[in-house]
N, C-alpha and C positions, 0 to 999 in steps of 0.2 A: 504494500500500500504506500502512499504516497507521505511523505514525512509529517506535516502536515499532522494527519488522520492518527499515524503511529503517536506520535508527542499528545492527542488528546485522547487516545488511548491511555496513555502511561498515567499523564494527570489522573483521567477518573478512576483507574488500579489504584495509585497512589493515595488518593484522596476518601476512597473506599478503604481503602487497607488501615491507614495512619491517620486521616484526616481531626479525629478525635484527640490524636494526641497531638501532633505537628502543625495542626491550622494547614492554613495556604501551603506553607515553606512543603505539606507532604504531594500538594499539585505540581507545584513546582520541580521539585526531584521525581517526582512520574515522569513529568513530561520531559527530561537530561536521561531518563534511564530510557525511555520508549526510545527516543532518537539514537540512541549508542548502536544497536546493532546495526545501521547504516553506515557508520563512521567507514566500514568496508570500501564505499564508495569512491575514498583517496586512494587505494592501492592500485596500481598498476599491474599489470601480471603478467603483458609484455606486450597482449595482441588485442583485437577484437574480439574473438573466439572468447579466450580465457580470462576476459574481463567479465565478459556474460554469464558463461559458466561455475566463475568463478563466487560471482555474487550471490550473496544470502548463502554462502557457502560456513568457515568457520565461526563467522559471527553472529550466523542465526543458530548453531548448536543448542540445543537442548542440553549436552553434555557439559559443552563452554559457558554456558550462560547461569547452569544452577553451580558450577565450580563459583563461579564468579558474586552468585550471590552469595553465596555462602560464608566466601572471603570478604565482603562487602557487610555482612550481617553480625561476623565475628568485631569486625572493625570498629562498628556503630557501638557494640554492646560496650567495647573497652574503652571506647574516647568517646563518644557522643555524652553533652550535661544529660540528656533526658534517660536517667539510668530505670527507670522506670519501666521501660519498654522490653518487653522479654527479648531473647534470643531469637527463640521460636516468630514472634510476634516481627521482628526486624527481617528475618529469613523470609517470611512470608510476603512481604512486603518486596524484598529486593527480587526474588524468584517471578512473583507475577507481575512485577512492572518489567521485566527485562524478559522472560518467557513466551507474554502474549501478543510480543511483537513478531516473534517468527509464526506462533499457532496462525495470527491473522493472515500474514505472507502466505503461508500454506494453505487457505480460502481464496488464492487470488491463481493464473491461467500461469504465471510466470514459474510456481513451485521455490519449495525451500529445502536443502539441506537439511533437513532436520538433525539428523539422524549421525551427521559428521563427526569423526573422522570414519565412520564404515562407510564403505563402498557400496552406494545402494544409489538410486535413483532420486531427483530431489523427489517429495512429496507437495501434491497439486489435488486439491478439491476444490474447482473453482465456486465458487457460488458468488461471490462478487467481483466487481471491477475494478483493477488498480487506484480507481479515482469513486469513489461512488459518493455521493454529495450528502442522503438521506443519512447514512451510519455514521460522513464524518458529524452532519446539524445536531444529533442526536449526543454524540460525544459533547461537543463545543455547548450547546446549550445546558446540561448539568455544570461542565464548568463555571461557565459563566455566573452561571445561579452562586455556586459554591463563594467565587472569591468576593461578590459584590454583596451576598447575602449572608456571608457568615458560617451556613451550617454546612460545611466543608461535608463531612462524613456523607449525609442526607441528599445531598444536591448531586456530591459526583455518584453514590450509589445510584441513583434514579437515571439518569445517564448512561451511565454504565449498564442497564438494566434494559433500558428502551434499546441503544444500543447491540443489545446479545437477542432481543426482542425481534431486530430487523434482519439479525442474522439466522434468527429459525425461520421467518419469513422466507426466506432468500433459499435457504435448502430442501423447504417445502414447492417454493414454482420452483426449482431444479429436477425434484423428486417427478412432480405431474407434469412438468415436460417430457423427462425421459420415459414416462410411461405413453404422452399420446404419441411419443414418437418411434416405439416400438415397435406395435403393429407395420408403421409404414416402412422400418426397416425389414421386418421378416418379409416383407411380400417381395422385397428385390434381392431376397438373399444375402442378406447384410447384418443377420441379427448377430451374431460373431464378430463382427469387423471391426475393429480399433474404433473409438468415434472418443470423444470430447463435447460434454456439454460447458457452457458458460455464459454467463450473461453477455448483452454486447454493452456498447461503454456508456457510464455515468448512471446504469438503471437494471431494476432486476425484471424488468416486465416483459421482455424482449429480448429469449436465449438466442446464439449461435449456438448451432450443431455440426462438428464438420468430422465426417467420419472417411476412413482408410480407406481404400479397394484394391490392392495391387498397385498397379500403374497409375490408377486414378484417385479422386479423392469426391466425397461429394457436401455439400454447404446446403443448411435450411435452415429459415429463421422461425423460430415459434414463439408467438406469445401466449403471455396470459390472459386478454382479451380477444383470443382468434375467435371461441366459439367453438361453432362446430367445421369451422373451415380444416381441413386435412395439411398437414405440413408437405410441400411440394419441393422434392431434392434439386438442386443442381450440381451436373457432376461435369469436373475440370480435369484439365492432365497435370499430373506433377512432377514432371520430366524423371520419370524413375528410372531410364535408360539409364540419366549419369550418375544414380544412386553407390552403385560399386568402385564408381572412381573415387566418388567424393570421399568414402568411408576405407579408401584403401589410404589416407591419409590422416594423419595423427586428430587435426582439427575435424574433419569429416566424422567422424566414429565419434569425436566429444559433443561434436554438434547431437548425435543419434541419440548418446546416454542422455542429454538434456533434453532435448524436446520428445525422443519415439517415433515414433512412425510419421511425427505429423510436419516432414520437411517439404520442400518443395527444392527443383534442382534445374539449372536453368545454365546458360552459356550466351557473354553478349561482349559487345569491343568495351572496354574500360582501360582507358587508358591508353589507347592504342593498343590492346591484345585482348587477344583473346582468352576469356578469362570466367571460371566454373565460381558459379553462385549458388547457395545455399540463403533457403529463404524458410525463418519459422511459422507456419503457418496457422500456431496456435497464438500469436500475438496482436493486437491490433484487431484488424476489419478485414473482409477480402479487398483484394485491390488495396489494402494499405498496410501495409503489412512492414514495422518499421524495421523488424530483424533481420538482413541479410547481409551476408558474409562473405569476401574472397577466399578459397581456398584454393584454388590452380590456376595456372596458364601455361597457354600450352606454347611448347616448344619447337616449333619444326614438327615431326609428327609425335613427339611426345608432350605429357603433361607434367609441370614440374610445381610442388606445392609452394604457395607462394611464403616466402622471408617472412611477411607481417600482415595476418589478417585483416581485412579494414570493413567498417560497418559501412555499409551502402543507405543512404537516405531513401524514403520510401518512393519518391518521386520515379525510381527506378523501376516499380510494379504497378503504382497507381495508373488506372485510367478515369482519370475524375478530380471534382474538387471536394476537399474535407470536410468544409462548410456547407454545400450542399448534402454532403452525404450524413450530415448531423441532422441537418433539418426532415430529408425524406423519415429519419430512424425515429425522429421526435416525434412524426406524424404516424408511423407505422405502430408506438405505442398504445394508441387508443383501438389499432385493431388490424385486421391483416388487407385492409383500403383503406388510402390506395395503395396496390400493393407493392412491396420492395424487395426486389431479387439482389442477391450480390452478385451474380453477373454484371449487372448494371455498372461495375465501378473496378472490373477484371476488363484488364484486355483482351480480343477476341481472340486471339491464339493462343490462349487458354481453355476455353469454353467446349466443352466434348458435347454438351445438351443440356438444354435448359428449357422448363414449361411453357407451354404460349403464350401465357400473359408477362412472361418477361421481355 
């Protein structure tokens, strides 16, 4: 999530946890400890690739982050004046303002490291958007209450509470998306297929669905206002031809552990060469898609991996403008007319098939 959101997370943990005892000053240390696992952000790690992959890596640990409290708990006990405040009581406090920064990461399309240093996959149950406006109001409004009103404790809990409130909301139309969208997948033989649900950006009312096929990939948007309208797939190419080049290279294979199946693979002049694109297809919108990556170019008749990954501006995949493609999405919320294909905002050389009203 967005830093932002993370800091009034922390405050209302913070202000929940301690608020009784510490007044404001325990909002305030929320919202220093919600921001700390970002700090990642300054490291370098050499490329594009490994910047990406790299994030919400050891700093969103679960392992790293309760070592941390704990160290942080013992501390408080021995020098803080407020000796009053248990052990237990300080632990609990440093552990869930510094914790609920990664669980929340892990509710968002990008996934978290949770689980760091094991070798495992990040973890990703999307049910909101990097940016989602409704769960930050909710945080930021208990605060507010809190520092202008006094009753610290009372104000951030109630916040904190609507808060976790939007986020059952949120896993509930995830849950009754993926069920109307079942059916439509068993009838194309898709009920197996890798797929990915998630909200699309700034709102939970209005999922993306975009599932695997081999070679192909297919995109549907569902709301929670369709009705009884049927979700209607569109299915793209995802250049899986250069899938085995890409991943016969170190970056290529890191790109696969972090996203899955859900790449797209592409070949275009950059730079003056020719030069193998890797594009996330779980991030962003279709056709905006801001994750893509150099990983080769080619040599005479070979391909050779490039020195320094570089991220590519979405301008590269887009066919369309953002600001329009926010407004159809705005209007798509209140129901599936008029209706909005992502087609519409993919270049045609992409496009395998798509329903007639797109």
């Amino acid at each position: 999530m967005d830093s932002l959101t993370q800091a009034a997370l922390g405050a209302a943990v913070g202000g929940t946890v301690l608020g009784r005892r510490l007044g404001r000053k325990a909002i305030v240390i929320g919202a220093l400890l919600g921001t700390l696992p970002d700090l990642d952000v300054v490291l370098d790690y050499g490329d594009a690739v490994a910047n990406v992959t790299e994030h919400r890596g050891f700093s969103h640990s679960l392992f790293v982050l309760t070592g941390l409290a704990s160290l942080l708990a013992l501390l408080c006990r021995r020098f803080a004046p407020a000796r009053e405040i248990s052990l237990g009581r300080w632990w609990t406090f440093f552990v869930l303002c510094l914790v609920t920064h990664p669980l929340l990461d892990a509710l968002t399309t990008y996934g978290t490291q949770l689980w760091w240093p094991l070798d495992v996959a990040p973890v990703a149950y999307p049910i909101v958007f990097i940016i989602d406006p409704l769960y930050t109001l909710a945080l930021l409004g208990g605060i507010l209450a809190a520092l202008v009103g006094g009753r610290v404790h009372r104000a951030s809990a109630w916040g904190l509470a609507l808060a976790c409130a939007y986020l059952l909301f949120a896993a509930g139309a995830k849950l009754s998306v993926e069920q109307r969208l079942a059916p439509v997948l068993a009838a194309q033989g898709l009920e197996s297929a890798p797929r990915l649900v998630q909200p699309t950006p700034f709102n939970t009312l209005v999922w993306r669905a975009t599932v695997i096929d081999g070679d192909d990939h297919y995109e549907t948007l569902v709301g929670l206002f369709d009705g009884a309208a049927e979700p209607s797939l569109e299915r793209y190419r995802r250049g899986a031809e250069w899938e085995p080049l890409a991943r016969s290279h170190p970056r290529g294979e890191r790109l696969a552990w972090f996203a899955g199946p859900f790449l797209r693979y592409e070949t275009l002049d950059w730079e003056g060469q020719e030069t193998l694109i890797a594009t996330d297809l779980r991030l962003g919108f279709p056709g905006f898609h801001p994750f893509a990556f150099t990983l080769a170019t080619r040599e005479g008749d070979a391909w050779q991996a490039v020195a320094e990954s570089v991220q590519l501006a979405s301008p590269y995949q887009a066919n369309g403008d953002r600001r329009q493609a926010l407004r159809r999405l705005a209007a798509r919320l209140r129901g599936p007319e008029p209706p909005l294909c992502t087609s519409h905002f993919v270049a045609s050389e992409w496009v395998v098939e798509a329903p007639g009203h797109c």
